[in-house]
C-alpha positions as CSV (number, residue, x, y, z in Angstrom):
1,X,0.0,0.0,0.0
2,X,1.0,3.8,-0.7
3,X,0.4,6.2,1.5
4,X,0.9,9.9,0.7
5,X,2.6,11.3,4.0
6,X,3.1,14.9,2.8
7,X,6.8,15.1,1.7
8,X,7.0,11.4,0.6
9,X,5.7,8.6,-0.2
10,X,5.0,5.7,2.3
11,X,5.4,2.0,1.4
12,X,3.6,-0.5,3.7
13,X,3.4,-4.4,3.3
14,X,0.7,-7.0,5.1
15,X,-0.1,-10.2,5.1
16,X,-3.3,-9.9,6.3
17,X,-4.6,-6.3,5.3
18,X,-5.3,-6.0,8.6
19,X,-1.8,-5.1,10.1
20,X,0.4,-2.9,8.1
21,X,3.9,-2.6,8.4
22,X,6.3,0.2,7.2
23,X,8.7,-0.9,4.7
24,X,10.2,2.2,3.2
25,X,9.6,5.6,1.8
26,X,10.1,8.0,-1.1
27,X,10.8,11.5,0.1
28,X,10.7,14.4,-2.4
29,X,11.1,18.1,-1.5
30,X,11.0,19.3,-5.1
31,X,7.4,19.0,-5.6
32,X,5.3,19.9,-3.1
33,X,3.0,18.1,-0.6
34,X,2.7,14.8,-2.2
35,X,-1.2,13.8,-3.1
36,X,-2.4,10.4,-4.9
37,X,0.7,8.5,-5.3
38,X,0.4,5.1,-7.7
39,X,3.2,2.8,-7.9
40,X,2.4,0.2,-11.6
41,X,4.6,-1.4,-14.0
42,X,5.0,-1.0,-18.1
43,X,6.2,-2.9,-20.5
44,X,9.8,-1.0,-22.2
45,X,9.5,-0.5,-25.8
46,X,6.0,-3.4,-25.6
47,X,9.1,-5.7,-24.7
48,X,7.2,-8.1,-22.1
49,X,10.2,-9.2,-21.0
50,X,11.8,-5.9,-20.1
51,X,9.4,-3.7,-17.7
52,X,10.0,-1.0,-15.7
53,X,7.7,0.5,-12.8
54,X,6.3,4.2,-12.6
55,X,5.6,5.8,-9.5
56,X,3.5,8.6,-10.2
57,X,2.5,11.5,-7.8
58,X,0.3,15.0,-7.7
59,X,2.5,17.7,-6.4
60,X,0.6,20.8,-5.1
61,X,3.5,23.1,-4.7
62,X,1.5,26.2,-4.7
63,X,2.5,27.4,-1.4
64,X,6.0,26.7,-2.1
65,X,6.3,29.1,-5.4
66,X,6.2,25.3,-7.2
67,X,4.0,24.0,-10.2
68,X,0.6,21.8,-9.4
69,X,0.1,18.7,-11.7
70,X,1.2,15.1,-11.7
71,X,5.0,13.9,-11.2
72,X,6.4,10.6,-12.2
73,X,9.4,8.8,-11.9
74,X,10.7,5.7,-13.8
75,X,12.5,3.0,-12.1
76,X,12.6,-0.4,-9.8
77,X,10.6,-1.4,-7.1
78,X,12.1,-4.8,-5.0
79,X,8.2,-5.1,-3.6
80,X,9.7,-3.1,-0.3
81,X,11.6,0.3,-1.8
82,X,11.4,2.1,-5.1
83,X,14.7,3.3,-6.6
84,X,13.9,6.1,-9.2
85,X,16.3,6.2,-11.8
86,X,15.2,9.1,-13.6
87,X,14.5,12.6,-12.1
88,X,11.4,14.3,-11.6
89,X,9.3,14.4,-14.6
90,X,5.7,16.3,-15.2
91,X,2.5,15.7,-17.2
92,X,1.9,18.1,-19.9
C-alpha cells in the first residue's frame, strides 16, 4: 500500500490487510506536498520481458512558489523500496 505522508511517499506491506507494516519511503522536496501517489509497472518499448515500474504522484506546490500537476518517476521497485532512476518528470 502507498500512502501519501506529505513530503513522501509511504510503502507499507501486510499479510493480512489488517496489520500494516512500514517498509520504506520515497521522500521528495521538489514537488510539493505529495497527493495520490500510484506505484504500476510497463512494458519497455512493448518488450514483455523488459518492464519498468512508474511511480506517479500530484505535487501541489503552490504554497511553495512550485508548479501543481502530476510527477512521475521511472525506475525499480524490490516489492519493499522504489529506486527512481530518472529525475522528476511532469505531465503536460
Amino acid at each position: 500500500m502507498l500512502l501519501a505522508e506529505r513530503d513522501k511517499v509511504g510503502f507499507y506491506t501486510s499479510s493480512n490487510l489488517k496489520d500494516w507494516e512500514y517498509t520504506s519511503s520515497f521522500v521528495r522536496q521538489d514537488i510539493g506536498i505529495i497527493e495520490c501517489p500510484d506505484l504500476f509497472q510497463l512494458n519497455v518499448d512493448d518488450n514483455s520481458d523488459n518492464k519498468k515500474w512508474v511511480l506517479m504522484i500530484g505535487g501541489n506546490g503552490f504554497n511553495y512558489g512550485l508548479t501543481t500537476g502530476s510527477s512521475y518517476f521511472v525506475g525499480d521497485f524490490d516489492g519493499r523500496e522504489f529506486h527512481a532512476e530518472t529525475p522528476v518528470k511532469w505531465l503536460e
